[in-house]
C-alpha positions in Angstrom: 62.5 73.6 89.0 61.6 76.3 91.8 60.9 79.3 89.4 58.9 76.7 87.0 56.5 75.9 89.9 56.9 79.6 91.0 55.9 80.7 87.4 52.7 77.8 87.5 51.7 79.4 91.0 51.2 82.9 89.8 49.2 81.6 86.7 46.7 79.2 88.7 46.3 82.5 91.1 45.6 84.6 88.7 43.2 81.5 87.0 41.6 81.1 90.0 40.9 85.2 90.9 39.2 85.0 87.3 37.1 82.4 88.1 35.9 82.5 91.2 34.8 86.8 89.7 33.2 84.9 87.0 30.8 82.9 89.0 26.7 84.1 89.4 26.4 85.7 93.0 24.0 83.8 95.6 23.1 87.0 97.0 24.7 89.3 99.5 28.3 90.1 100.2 30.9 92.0 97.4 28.8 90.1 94.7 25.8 92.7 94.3 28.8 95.6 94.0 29.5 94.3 91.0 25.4 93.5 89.5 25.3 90.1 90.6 22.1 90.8 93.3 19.9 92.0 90.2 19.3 88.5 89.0 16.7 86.2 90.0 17.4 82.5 90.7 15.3 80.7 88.9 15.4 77.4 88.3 19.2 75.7 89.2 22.2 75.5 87.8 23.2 75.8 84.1 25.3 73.4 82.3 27.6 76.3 81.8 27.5 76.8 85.5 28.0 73.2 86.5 31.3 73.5 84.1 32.4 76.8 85.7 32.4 74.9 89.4 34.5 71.8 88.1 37.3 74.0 86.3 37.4 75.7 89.3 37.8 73.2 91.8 40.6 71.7 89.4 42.4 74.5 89.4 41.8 75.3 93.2 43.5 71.6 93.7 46.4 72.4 91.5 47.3 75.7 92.8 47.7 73.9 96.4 49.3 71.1 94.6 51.7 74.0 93.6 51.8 75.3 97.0 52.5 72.3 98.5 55.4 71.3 95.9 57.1 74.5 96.2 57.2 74.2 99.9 58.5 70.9 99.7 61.1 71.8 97.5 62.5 74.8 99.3 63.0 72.7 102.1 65.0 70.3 100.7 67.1 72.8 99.0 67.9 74.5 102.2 
């Protein structure tokens, strides 16, 4: 059950490193490294964008659900 959870935490990391690359930069920071500052905001979010943010916040909530799980179970095992 431990390396099943273990196995689910290294895949909603590596979701969630994807992700969070994948969003539009608000300006500033690591974001214009990557081309990010060279748009211009106009108008607000896309539909795709608004999508973006809620698959992200699921799989933010399930990779601590994962954490949390994982911590619970190694402490009952020991």
């Amino acid at each position: 059950m431990v390396m099943g959870f273990s196995i689910a935490l290294i895949v909603f990391s590596l979701l969630m490193m994807m992700l969070v690359l994948m969003h539009k930069g608000k300006g500033g920071g690591l974001s214009d490294m990557f081309g990010g500052g060279m748009q211009s905001s106009v108008g607000g979010s896309s539909v795709a964008e608004r999508n973006l943010d809620r698959i992200t916040v699921v799989i933010g909530l399930l990779w601590f659900a994962c954490i949390v799980v994982l911590g619970l179970l190694m402490k009952l095992d020991s």
